[in-house]
C-alpha positions in Angstrom: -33.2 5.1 7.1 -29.9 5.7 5.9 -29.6 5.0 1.5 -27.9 1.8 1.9 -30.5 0.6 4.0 -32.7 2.0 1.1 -30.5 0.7 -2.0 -30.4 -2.6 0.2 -34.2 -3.0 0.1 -34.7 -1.7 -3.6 -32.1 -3.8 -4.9 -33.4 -7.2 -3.7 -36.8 -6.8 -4.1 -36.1 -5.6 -7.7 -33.5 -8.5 -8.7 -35.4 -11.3 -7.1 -38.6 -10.5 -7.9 -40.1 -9.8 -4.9 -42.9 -7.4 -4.5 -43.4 -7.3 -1.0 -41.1 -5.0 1.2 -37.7 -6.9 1.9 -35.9 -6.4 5.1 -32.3 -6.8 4.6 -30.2 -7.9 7.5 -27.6 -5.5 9.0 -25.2 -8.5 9.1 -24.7 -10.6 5.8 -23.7 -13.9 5.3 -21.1 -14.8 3.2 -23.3 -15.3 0.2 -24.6 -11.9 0.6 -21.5 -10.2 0.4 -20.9 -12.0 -2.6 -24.2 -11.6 -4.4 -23.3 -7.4 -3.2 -19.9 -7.0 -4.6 -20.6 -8.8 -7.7 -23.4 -6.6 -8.1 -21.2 -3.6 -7.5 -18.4 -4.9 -9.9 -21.6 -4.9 -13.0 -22.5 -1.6 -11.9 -19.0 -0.1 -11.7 -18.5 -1.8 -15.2 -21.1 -0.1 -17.1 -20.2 3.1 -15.5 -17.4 3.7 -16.8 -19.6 3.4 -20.5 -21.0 6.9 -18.7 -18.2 8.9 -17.6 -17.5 10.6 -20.9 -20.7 12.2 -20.4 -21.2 12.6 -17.2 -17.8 12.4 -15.4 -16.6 10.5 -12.2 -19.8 10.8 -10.7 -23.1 9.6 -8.4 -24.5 10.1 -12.3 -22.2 7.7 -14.2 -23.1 5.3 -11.3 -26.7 5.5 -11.6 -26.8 5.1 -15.4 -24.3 2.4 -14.8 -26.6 0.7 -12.6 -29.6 1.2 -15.3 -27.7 -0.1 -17.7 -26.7 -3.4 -15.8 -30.6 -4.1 -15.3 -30.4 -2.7 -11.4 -32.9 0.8 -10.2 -30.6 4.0 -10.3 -30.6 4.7 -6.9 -28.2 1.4 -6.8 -25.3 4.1 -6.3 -26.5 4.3 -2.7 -23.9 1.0 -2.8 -20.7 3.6 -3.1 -20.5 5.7 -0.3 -17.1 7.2 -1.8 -19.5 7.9 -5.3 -17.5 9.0 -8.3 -14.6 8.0 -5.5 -15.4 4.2 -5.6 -15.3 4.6 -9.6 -12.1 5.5 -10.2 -11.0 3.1 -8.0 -12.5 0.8 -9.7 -10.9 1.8 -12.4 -7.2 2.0 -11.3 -7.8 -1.6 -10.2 -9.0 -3.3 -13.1 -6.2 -1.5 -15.0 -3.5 -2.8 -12.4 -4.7 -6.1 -12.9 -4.9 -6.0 -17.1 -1.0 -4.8 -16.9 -0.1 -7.7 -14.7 -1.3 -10.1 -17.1 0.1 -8.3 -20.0 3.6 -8.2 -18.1 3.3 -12.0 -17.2 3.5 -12.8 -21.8 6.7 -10.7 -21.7 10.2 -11.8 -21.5 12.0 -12.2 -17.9 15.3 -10.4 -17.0 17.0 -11.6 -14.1 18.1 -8.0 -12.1 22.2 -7.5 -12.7 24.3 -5.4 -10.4 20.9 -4.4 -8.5 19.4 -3.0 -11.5 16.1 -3.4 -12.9 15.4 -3.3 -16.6 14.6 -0.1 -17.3 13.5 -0.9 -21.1 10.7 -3.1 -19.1 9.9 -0.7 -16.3 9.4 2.3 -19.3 7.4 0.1 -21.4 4.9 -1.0 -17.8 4.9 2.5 -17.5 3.7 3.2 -21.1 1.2 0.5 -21.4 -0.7 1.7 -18.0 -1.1 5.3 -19.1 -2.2 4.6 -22.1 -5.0 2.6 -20.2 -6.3 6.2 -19.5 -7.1 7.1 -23.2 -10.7 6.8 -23.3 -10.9 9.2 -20.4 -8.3 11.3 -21.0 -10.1 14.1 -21.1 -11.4 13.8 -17.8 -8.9 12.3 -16.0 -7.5 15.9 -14.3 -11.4 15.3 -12.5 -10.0 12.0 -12.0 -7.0 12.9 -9.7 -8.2 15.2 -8.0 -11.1 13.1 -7.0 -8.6 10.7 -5.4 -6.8 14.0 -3.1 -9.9 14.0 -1.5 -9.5 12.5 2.2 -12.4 9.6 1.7 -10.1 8.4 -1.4 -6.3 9.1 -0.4 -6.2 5.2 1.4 -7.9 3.5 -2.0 -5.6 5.8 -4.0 -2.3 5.0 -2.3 -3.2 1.1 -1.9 -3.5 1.1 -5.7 -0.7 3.4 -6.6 1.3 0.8 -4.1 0.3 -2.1 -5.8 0.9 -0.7 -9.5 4.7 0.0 -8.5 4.9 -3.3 -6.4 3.9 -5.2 -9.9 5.9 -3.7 -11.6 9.0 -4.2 -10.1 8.2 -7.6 -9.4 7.5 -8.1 -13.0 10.3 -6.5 -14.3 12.9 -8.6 -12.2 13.2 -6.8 -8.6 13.2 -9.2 -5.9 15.1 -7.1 -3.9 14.5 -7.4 0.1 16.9 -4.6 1.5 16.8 -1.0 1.7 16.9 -0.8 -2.0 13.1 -2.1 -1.9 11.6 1.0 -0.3 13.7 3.2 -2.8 12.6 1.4 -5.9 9.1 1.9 -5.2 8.7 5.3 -3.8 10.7 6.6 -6.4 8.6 4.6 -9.3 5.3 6.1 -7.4 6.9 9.4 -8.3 8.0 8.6 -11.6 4.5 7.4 -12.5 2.7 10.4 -11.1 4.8 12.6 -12.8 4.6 10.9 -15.8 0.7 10.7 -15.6 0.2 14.4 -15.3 2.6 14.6 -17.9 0.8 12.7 -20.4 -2.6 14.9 -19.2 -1.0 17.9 -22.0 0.5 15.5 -24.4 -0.7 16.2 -27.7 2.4 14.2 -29.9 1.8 11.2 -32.4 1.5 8.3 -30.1 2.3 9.7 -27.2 5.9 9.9 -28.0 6.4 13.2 -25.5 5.3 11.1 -22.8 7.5 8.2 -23.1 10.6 10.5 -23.8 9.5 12.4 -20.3 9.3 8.4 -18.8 12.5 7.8 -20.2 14.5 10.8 -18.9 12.7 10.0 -15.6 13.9 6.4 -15.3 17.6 7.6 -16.5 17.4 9.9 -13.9 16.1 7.5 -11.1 19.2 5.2 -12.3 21.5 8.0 -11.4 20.4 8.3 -7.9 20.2 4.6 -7.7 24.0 4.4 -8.5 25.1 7.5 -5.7 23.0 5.2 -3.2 25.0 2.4 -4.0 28.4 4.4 -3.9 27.9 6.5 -0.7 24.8 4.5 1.1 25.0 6.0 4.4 25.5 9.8 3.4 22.8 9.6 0.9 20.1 7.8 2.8 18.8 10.4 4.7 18.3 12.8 2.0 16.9 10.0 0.0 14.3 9.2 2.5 13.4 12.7 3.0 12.8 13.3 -0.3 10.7 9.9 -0.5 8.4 11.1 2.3 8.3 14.7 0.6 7.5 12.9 -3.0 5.1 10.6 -1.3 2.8 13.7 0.1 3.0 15.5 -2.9 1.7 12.4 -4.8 -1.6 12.0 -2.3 -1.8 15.7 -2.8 -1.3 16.0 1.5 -0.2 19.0 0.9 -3.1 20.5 -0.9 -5.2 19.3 1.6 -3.6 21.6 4.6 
């Protein structure tokens, strides 16, 4: 029987008080899938109480799931393990910067330029997110190179830049959309490892690298604008090339 099947069983009969063997169905309804993933999300939220200690791991899952009242062998429910926990992770951060971004002041894009103040300050405020686990956040990352992670990883990498640049002003529906993004992916990536070795007050070595970064992004933004067609295909090439290095694709070869 494969540990779902097991987890499944265990879980059930534990939270509904059943002590008789319960057979779970190997389709659920609706209101199984719900009772599952909100399971999952109280799990996954205690975890993270463990992963100072124990790291991104089947461990930090299992105490998680102790913690939240469930038997430790609930991290049968994450196939991915320490995986499913960082993804977690990266998602409920995405979604605390988007309401933070929503309280602060709009700027309608000028001349095809986003706010950069804004887009430095987005950038900021989500790294900082990482502080509790700084110091195992290198684990972290290279978690999410692993093959089982890379789609979770890049959906929520995707959906950090997309709100960011939606928030910031960018509503944008030409070529200029692609560029924006992939080259805020980079920025951020860069800017997390980065911030991985930043020992200044305040992180203030970090959000001079971001700055430089964004200054730098403007500039290429600008010879886009002046020489479209020339530029292009080196722009995309180095997109696709920037986008594998942030999956870490090439490691993986």
């Amino acid at each position: 029987m494969a540990i779902n099947d097991v987890t499944h069983k265990v879980l059930r009969s534990y939270c509904q008080g059943v002590r008789k063997e319960v057979v779970v169905p190997a389709t659920f309804d609706q209101e199984d899938h719900q009772y599952e993933e909100d399971v999952k999300k109280r799990i996954l939220s205690k975890a993270l109480e463990f992963v100072t200690k124990s790291g991104w791991s089947v461990d930090s899952l299992a105490q998680g799931a102790e913690a939240a009242g469930y038997p430790g062998v609930s991290h049968g429910l994450f196939p991915n393990g320490g995986g499913d926990l960082v993804h977690y992770f990266n998602v409920t951060c995405n979604e605390k910067l988007v309401e933070e971004m929503k309280s602060w002041p709009k700027e309608e894009l000028k001349e095809s330029k986003v706010p950069a103040q804004q887009i430095e300050n987005a950038i900021m405020t989500r790294l900082l997110m990482i502080e509790p686990y700084k110091s195992t956040w290198a684990k972290a990352m290279a978690i999410q190179t692993l093959p089982n992670n890379v789609p979770n990883c890049l959906a929520t990498l995707l959906s950090l830049v997309d709100d960011i640049c939606y928030h910031t002003g960018d509503r944008s529906v030409d070529f200029n959309w692609y560029i924006r993004r992939v080259g805020l992916a980079g920025i951020y990536k860069a800017s997390e490892l980065f911030y991985l070795t930043d020992n200044s007050q305040s992180s203030s070595a970090t959000r001079s690298f971001v700055k430089s970064r964004i200054r730098d992004a403007e500039l290429i933004q600008i010879a886009l604008n002046m020489n479209p067609v020339s530029v292009a295909p080196q722009t995309l090439t180095a997109a696709f090339v920037t986008a594998k290095n942030m999956l870490g694709i090439n490691s993986l070869k």
